[in-house]
Every structure is written in C-alpha cells, then in structure tokens.
N, CA, C and O atoms as a Maestro MAE file, in Angstrom:
{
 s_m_m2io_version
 :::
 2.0.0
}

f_m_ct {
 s_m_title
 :::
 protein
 m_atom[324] {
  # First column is atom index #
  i_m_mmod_type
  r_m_x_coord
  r_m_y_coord
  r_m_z_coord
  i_m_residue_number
  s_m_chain_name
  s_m_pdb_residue_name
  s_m_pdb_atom_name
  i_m_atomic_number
  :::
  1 25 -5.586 -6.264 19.204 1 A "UNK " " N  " 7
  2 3 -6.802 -5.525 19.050 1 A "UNK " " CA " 6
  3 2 -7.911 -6.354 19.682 1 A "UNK " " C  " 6
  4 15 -7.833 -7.582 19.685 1 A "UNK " " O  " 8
  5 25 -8.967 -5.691 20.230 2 A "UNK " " N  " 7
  6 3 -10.069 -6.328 21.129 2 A "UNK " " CA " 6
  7 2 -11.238 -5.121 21.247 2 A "UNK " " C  " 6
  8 15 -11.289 -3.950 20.870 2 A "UNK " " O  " 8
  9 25 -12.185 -6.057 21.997 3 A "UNK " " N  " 7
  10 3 -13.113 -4.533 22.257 3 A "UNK " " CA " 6
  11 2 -13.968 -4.117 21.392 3 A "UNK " " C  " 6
  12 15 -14.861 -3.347 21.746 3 A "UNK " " O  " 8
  13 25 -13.834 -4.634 19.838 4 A "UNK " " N  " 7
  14 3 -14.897 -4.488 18.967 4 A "UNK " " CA " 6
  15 2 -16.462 -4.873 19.321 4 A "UNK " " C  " 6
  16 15 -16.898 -5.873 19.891 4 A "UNK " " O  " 8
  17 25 -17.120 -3.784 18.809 5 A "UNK " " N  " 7
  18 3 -18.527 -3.908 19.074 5 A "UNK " " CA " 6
  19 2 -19.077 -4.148 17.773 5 A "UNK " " C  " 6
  20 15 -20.301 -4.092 17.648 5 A "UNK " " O  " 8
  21 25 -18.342 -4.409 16.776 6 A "UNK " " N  " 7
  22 3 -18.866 -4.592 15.672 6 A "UNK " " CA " 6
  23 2 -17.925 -5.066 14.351 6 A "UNK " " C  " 6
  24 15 -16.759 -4.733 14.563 6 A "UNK " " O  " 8
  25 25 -18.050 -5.588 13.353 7 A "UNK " " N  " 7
  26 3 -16.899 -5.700 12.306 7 A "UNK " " CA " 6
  27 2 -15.824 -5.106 11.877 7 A "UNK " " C  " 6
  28 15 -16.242 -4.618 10.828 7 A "UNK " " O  " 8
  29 25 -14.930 -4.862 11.944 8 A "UNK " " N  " 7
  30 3 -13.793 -3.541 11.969 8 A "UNK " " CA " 6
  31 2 -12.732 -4.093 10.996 8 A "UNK " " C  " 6
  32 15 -12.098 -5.105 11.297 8 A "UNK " " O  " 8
  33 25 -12.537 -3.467 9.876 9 A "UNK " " N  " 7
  34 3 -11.869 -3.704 8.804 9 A "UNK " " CA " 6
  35 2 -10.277 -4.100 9.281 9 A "UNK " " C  " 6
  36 15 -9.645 -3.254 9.913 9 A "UNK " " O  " 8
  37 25 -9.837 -5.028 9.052 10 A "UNK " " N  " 7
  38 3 -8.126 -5.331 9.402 10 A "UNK " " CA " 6
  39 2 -6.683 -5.154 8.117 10 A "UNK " " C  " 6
  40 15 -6.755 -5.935 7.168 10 A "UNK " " O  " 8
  41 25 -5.583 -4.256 8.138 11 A "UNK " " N  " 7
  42 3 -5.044 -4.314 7.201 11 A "UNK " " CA " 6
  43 2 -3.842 -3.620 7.222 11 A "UNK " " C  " 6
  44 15 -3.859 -2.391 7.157 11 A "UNK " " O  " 8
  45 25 -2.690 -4.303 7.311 12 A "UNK " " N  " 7
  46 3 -1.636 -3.845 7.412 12 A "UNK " " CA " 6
  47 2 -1.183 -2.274 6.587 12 A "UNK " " C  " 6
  48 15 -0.772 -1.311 7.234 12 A "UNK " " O  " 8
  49 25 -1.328 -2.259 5.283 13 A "UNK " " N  " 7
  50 3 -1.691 -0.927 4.974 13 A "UNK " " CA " 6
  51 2 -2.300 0.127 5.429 13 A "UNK " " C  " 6
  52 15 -2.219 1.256 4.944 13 A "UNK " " O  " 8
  53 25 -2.989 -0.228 6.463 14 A "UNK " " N  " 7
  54 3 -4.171 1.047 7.394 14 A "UNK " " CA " 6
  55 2 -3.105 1.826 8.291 14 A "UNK " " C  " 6
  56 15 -3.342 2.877 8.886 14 A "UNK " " O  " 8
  57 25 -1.865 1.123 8.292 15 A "UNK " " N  " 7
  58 3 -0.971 1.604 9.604 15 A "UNK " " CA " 6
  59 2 0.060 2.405 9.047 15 A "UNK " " C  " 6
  60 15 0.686 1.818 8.164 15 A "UNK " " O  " 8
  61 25 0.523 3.857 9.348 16 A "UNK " " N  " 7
  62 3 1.648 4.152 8.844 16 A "UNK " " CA " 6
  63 2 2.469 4.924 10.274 16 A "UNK " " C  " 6
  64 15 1.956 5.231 11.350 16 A "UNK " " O  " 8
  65 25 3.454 5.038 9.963 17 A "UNK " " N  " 7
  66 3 4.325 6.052 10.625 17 A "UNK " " CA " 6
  67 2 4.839 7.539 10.947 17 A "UNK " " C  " 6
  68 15 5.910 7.589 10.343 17 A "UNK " " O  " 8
  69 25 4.688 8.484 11.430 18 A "UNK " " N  " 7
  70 3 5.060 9.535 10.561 18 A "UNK " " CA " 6
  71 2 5.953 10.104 11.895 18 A "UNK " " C  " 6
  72 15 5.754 9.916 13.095 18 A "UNK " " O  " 8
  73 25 7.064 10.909 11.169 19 A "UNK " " N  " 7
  74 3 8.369 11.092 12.235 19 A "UNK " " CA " 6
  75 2 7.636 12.868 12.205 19 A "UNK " " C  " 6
  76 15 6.772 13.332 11.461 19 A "UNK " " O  " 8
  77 25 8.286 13.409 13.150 20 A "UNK " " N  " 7
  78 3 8.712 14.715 13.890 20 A "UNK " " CA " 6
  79 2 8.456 15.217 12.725 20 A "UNK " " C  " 6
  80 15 7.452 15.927 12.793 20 A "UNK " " O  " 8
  81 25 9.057 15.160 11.333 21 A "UNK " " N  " 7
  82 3 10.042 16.151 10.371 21 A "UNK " " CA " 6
  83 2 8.759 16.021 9.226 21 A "UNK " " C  " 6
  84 15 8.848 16.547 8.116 21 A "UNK " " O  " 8
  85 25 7.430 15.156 9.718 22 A "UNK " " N  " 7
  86 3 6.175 14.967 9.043 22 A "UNK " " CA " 6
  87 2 6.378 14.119 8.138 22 A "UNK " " C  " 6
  88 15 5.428 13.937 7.377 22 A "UNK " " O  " 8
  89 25 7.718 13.271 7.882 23 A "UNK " " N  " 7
  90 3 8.188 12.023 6.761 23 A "UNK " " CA " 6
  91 2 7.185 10.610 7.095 23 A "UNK " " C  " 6
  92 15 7.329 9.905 8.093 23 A "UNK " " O  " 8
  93 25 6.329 10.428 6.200 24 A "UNK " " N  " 7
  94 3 5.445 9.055 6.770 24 A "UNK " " CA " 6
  95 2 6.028 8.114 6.218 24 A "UNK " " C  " 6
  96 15 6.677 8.210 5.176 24 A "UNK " " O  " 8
  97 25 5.793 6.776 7.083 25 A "UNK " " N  " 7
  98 3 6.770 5.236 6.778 25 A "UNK " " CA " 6
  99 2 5.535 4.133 6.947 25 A "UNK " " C  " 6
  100 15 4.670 3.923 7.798 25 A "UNK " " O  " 8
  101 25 5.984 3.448 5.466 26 A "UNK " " N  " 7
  102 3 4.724 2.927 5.520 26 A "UNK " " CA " 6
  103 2 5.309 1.248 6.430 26 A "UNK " " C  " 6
  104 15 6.470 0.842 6.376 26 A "UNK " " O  " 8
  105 25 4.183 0.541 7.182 27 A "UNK " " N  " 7
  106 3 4.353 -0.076 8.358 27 A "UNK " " CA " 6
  107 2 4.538 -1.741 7.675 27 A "UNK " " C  " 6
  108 15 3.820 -2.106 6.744 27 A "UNK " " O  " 8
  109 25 5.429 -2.505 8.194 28 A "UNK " " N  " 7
  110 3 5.258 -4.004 7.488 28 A "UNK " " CA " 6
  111 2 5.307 -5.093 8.733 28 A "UNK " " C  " 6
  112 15 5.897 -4.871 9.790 28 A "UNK " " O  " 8
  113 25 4.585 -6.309 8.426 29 A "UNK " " N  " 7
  114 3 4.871 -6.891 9.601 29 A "UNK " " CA " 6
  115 2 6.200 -7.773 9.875 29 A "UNK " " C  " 6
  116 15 6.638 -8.557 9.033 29 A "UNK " " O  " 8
  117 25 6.671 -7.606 10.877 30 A "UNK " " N  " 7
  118 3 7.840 -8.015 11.734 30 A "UNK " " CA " 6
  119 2 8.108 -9.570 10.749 30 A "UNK " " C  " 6
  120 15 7.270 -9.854 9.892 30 A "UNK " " O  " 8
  121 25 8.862 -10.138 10.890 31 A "UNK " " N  " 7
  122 3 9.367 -11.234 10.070 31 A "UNK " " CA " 6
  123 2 8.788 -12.256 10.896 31 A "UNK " " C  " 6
  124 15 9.026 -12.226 12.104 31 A "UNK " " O  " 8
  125 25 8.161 -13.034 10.478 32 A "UNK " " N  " 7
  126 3 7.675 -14.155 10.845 32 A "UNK " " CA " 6
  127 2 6.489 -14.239 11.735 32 A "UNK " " C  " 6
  128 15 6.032 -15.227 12.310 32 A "UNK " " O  " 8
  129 25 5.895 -12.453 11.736 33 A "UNK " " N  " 7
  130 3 4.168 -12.339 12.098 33 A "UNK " " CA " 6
  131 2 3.611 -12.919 10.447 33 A "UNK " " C  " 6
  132 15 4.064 -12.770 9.312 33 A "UNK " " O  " 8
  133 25 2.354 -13.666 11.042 34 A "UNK " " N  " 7
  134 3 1.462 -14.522 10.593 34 A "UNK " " CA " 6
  135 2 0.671 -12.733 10.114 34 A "UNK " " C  " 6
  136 15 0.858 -11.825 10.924 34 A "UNK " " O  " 8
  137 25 -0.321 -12.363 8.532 35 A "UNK " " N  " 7
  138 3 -0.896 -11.828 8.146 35 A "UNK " " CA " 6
  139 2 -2.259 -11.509 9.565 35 A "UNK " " C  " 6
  140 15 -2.457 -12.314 10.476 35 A "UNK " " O  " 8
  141 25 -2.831 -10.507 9.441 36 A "UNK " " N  " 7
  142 3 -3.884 -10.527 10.932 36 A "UNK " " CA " 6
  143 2 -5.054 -10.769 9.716 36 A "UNK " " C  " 6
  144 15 -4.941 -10.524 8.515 36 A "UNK " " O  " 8
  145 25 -6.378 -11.418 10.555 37 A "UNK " " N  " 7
  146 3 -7.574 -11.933 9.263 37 A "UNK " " CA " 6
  147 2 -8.193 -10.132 9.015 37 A "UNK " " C  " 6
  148 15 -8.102 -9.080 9.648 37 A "UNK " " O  " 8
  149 25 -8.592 -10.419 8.197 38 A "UNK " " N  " 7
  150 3 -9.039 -9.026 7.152 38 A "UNK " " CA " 6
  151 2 -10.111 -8.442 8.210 38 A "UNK " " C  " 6
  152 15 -10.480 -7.268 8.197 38 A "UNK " " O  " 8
  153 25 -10.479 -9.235 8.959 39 A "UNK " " N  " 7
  154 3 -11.600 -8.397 10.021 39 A "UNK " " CA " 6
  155 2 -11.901 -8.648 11.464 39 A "UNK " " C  " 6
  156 15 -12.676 -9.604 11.447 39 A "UNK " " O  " 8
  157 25 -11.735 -8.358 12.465 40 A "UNK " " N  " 7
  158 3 -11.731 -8.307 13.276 40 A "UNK " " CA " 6
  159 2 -13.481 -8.450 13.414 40 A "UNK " " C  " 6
  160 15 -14.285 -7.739 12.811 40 A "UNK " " O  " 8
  161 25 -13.807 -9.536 14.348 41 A "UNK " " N  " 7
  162 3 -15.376 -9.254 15.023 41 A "UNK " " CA " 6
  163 2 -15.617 -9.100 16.033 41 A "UNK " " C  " 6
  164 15 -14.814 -8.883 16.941 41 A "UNK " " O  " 8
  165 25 -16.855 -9.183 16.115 42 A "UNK " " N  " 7
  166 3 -17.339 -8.309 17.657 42 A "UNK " " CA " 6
  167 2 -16.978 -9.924 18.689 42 A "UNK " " C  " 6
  168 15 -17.354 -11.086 18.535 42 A "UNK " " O  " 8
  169 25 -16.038 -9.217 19.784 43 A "UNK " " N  " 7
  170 3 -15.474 -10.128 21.076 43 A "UNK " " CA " 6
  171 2 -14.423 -10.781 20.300 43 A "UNK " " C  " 6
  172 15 -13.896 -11.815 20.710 43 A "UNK " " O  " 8
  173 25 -14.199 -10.404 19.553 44 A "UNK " " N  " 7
  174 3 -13.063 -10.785 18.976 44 A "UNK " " CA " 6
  175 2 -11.994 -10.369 19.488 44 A "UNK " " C  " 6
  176 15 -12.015 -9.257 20.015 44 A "UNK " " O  " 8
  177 25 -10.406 -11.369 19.471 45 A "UNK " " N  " 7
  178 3 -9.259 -10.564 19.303 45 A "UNK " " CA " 6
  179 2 -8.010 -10.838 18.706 45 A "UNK " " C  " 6
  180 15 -7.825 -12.050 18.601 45 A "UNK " " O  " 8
  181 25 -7.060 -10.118 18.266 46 A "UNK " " N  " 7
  182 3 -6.146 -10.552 17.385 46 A "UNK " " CA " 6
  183 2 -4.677 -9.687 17.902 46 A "UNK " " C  " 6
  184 15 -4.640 -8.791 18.745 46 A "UNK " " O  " 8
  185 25 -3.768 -10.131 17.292 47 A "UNK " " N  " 7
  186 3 -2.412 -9.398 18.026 47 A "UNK " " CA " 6
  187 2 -1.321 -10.101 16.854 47 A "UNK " " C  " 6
  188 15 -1.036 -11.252 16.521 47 A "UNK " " O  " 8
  189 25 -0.780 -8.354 16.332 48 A "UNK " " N  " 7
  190 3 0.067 -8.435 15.756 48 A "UNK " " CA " 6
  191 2 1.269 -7.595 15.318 48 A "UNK " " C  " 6
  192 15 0.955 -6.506 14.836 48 A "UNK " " O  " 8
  193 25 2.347 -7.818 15.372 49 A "UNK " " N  " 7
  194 3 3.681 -6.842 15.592 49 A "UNK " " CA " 6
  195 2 3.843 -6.465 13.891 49 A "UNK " " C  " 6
  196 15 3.982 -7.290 12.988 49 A "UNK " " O  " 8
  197 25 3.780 -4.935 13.756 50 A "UNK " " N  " 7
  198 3 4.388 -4.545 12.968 50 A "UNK " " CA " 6
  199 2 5.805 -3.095 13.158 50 A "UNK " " C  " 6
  200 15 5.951 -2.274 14.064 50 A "UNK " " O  " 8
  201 25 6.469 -3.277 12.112 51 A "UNK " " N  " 7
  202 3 7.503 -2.292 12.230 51 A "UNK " " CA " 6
  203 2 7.653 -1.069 10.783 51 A "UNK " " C  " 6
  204 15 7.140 -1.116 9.665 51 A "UNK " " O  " 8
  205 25 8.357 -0.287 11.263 52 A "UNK " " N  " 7
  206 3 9.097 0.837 9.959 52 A "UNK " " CA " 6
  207 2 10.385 0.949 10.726 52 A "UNK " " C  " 6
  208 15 10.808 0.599 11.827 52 A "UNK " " O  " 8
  209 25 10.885 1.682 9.514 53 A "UNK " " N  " 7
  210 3 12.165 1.892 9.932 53 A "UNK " " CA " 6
  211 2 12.145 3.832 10.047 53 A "UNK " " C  " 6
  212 15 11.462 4.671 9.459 53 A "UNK " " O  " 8
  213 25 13.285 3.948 11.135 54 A "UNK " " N  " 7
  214 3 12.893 5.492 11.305 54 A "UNK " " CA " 6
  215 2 13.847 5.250 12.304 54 A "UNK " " C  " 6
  216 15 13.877 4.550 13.316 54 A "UNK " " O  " 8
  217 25 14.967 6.370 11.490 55 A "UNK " " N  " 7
  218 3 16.680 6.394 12.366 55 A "UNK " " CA " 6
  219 2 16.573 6.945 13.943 55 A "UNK " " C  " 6
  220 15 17.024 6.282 14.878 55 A "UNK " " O  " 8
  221 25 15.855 8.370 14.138 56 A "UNK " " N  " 7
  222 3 15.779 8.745 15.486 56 A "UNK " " CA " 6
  223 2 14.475 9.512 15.016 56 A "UNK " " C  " 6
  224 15 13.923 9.662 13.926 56 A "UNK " " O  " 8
  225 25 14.093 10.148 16.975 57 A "UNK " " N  " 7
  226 3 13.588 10.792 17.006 57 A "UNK " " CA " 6
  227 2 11.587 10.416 17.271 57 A "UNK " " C  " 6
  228 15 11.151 9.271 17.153 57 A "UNK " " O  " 8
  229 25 10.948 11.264 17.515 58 A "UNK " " N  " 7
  230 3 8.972 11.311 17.984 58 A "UNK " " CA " 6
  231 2 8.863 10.581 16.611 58 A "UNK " " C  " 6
  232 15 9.519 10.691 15.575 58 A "UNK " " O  " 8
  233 25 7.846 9.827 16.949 59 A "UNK " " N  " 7
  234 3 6.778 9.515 16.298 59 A "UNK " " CA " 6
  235 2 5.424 9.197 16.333 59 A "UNK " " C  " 6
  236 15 4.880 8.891 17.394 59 A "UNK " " O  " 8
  237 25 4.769 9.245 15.166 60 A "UNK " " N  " 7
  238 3 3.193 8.107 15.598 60 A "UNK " " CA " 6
  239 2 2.869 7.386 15.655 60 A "UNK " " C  " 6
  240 15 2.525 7.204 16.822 60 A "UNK " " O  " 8
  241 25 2.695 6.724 15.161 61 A "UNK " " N  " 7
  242 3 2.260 5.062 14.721 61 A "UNK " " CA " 6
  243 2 0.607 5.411 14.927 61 A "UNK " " C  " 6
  244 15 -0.019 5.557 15.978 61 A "UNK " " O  " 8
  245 25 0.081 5.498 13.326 62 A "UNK " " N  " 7
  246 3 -1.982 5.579 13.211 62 A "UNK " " CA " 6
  247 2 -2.227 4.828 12.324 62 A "UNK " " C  " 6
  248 15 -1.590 4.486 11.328 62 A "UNK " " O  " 8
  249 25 -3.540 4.475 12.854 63 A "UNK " " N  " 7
  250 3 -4.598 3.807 11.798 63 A "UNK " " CA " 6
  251 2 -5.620 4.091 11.664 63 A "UNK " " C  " 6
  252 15 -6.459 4.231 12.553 63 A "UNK " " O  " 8
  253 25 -5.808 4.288 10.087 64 A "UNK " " N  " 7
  254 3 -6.681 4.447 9.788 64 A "UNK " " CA " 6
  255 2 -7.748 3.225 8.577 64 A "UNK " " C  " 6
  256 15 -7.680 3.036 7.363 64 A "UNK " " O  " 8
  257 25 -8.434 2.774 9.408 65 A "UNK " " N  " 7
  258 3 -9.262 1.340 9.116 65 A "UNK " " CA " 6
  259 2 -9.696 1.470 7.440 65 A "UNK " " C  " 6
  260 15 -9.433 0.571 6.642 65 A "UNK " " O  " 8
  261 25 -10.629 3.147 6.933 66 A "UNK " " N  " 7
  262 3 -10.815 3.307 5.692 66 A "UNK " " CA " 6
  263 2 -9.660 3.953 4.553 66 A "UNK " " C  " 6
  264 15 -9.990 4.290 3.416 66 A "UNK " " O  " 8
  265 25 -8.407 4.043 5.030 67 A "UNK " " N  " 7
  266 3 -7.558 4.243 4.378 67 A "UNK " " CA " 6
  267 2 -6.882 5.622 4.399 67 A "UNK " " C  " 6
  268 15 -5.756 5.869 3.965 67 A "UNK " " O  " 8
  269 25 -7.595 6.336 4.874 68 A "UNK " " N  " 7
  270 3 -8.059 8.383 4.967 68 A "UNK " " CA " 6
  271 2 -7.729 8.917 6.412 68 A "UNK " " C  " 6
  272 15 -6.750 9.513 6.862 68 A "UNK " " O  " 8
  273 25 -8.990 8.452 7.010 69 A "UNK " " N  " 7
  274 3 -9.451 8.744 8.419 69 A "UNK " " CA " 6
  275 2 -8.643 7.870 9.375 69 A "UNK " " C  " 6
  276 15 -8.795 6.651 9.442 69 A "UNK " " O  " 8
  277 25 -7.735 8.598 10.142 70 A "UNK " " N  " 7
  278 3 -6.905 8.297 11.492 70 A "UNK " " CA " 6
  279 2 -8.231 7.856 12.533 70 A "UNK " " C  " 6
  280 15 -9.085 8.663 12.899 70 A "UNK " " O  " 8
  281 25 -8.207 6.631 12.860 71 A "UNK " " N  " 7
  282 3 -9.211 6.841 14.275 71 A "UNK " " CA " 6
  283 2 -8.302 6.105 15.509 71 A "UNK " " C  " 6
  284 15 -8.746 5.414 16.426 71 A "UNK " " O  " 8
  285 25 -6.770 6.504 15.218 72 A "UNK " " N  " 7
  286 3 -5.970 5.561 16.745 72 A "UNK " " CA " 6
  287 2 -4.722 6.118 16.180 72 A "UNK " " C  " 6
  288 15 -4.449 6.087 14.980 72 A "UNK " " O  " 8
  289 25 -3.919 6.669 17.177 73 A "UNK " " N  " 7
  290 3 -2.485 6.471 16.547 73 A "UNK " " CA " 6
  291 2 -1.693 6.511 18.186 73 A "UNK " " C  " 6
  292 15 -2.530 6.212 19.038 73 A "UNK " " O  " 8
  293 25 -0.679 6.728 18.632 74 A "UNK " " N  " 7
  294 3 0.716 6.367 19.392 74 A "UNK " " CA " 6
  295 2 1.657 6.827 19.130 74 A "UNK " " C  " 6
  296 15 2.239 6.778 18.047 74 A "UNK " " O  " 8
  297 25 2.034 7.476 20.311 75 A "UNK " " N  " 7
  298 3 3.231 7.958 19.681 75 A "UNK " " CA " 6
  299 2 4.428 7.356 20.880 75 A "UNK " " C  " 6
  300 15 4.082 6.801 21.924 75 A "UNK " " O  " 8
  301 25 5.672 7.564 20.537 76 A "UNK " " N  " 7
  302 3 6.630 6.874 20.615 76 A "UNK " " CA " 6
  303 2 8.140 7.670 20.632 76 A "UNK " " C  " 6
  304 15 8.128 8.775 20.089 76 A "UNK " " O  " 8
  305 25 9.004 7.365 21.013 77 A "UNK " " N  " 7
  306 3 10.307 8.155 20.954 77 A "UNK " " CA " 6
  307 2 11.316 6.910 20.577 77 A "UNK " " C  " 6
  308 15 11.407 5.911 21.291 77 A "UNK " " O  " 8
  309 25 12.064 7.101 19.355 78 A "UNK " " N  " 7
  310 3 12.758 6.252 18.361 78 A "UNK " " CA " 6
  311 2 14.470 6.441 19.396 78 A "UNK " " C  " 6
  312 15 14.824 7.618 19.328 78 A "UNK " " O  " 8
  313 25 15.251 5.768 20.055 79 A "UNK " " N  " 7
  314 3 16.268 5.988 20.350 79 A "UNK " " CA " 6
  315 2 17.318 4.536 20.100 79 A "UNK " " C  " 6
  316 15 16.959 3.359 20.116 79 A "UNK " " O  " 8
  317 25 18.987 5.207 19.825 80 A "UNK " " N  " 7
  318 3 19.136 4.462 19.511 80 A "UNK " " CA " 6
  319 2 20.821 4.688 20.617 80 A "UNK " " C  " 6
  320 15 21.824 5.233 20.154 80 A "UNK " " O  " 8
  321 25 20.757 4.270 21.692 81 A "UNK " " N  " 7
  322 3 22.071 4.697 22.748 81 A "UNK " " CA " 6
  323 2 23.200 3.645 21.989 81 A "UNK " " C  " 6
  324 15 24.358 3.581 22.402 81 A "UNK " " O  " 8
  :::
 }
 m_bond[323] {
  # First column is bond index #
  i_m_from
  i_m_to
  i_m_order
  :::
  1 1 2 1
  2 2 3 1
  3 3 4 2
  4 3 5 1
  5 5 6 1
  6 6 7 1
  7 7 8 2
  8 7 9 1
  9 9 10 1
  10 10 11 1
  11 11 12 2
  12 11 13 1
  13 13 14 1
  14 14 15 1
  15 15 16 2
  16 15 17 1
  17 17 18 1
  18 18 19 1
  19 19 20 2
  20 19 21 1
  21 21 22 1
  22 22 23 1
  23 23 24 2
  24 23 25 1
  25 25 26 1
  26 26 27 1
  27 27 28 2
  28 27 29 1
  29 29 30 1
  30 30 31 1
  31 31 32 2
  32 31 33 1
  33 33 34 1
  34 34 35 1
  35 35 36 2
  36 35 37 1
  37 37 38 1
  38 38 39 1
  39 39 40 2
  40 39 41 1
  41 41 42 1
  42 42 43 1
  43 43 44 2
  44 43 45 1
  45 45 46 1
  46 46 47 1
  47 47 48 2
  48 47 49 1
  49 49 50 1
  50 50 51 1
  51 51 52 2
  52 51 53 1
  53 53 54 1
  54 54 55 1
  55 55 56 2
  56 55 57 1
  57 57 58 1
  58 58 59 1
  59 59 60 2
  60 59 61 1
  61 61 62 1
  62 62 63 1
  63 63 64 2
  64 63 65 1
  65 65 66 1
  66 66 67 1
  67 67 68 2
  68 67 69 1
  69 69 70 1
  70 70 71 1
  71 71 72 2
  72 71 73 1
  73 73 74 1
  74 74 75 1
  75 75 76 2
  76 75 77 1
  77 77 78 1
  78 78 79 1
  79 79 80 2
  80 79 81 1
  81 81 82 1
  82 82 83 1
  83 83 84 2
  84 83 85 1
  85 85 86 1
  86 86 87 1
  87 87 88 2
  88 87 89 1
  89 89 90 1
  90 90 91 1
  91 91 92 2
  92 91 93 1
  93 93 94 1
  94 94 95 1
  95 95 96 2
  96 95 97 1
  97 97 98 1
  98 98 99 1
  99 99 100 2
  100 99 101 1
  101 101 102 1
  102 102 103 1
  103 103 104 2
  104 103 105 1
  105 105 106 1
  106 106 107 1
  107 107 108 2
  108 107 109 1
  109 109 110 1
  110 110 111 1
  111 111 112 2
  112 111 113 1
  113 113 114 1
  114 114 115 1
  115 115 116 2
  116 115 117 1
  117 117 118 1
  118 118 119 1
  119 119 120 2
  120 119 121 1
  121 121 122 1
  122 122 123 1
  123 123 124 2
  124 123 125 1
  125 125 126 1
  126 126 127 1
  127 127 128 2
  128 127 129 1
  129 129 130 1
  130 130 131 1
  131 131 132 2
  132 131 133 1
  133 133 134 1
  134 134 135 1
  135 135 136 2
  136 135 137 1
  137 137 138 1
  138 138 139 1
  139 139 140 2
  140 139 141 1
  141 141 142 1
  142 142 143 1
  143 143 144 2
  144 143 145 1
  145 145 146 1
  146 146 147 1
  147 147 148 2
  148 147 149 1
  149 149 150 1
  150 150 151 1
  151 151 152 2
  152 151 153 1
  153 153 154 1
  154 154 155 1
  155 155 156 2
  156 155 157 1
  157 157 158 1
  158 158 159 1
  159 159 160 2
  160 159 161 1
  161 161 162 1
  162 162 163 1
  163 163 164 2
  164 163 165 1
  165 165 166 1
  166 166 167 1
  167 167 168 2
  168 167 169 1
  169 169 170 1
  170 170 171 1
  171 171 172 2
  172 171 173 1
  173 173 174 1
  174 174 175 1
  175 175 176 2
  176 175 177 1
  177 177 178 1
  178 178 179 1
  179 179 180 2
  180 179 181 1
  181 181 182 1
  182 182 183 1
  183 183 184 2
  184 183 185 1
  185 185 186 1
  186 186 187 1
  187 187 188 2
  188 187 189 1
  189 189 190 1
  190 190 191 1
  191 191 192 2
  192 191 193 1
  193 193 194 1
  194 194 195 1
  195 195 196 2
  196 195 197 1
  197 197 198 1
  198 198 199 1
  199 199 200 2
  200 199 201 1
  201 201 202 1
  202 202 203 1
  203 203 204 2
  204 203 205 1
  205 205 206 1
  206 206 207 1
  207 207 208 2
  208 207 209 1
  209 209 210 1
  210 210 211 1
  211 211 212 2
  212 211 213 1
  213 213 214 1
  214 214 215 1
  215 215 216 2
  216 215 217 1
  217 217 218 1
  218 218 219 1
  219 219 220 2
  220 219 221 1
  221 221 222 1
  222 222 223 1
  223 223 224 2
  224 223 225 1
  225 225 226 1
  226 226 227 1
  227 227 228 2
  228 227 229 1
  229 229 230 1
  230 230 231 1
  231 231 232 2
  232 231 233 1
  233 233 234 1
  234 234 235 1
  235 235 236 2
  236 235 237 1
  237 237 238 1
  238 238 239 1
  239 239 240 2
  240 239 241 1
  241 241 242 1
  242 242 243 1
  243 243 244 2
  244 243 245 1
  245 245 246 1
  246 246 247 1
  247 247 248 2
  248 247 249 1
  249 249 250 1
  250 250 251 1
  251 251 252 2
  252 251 253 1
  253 253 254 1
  254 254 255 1
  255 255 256 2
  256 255 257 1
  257 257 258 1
  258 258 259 1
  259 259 260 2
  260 259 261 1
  261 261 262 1
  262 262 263 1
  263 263 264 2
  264 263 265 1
  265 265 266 1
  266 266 267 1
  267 267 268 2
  268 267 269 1
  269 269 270 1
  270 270 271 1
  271 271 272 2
  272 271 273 1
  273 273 274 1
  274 274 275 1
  275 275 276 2
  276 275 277 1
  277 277 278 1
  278 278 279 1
  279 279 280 2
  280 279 281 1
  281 281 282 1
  282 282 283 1
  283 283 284 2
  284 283 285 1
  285 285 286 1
  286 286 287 1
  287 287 288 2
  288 287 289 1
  289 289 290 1
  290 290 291 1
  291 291 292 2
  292 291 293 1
  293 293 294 1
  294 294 295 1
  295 295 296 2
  296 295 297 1
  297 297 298 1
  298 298 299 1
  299 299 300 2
  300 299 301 1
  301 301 302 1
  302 302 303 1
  303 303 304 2
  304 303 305 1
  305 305 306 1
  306 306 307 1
  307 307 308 2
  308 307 309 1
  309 309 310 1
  310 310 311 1
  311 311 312 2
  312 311 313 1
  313 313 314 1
  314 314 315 1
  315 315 316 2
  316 315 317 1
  317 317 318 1
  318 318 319 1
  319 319 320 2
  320 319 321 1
  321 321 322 1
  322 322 323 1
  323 323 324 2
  :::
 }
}
C-alpha cells in the first residue's frame, strides 16, 4: 500500500474474500508476514501478503478500512490444474 494522502486505517480484518457462490472468507496473514502497523501515513508505504482459503473458482479480495464500506477490492480466478 502507498499513495496515501492522509492517515488510512490498517487491519487485517478490513480484508475479506468472497467467492462466485457469494460465500465470504475471512483473510489471514500468510505465515511468517510480520502484522502491517495499524496506520498507514501520508508517503508512506507498507506491503503485506495475506491469504483465505477457497477450493475453486472468481473471486474478490476487498477492503474495507471502516469495517462496512468496500473502498478497493480484486478480483481473481482460484485454479487448481
């Protein structure tokens, strides 16, 4: 994350998953990512891998900073050849 123009709340809980079938997965970080600091500041930047689990198939990956409100999400195609 980068690009902040201002204080921007940080929190692994802000991130969830949600598949095709509308099933949401809540997001944890990867084993041996370091916690990201609770806030991101302005010119700031931070970088950190999180995962869910989700057998096949579209997804999102959003965050929402106040807990509610989506303001970013990604989507993604889960395959497993």
């Amino acid at each position: 994350m980068s690009g902040a123009t201002g204080l921007v709340p940080v929190s692994v809980s802000d991130f969830t998953s949600i598949d095709g079938a509308g099933h949401v997965y809540q997001t944890a970080l990867v084993p041996g990512q370091l916690k990201p600091p609770a806030v991101l500041r302005r010119g700031g930047e931070i970088s950190f891998e999180l995962r869910a689990f989700e057998a096949v198939g579209e997804g999102l990956m959003r965050w929402a900073p106040d807990g509610h409100n989506i303001v970013a999400k990604w989507d993604f195609v889960v395959e497993n050849d």
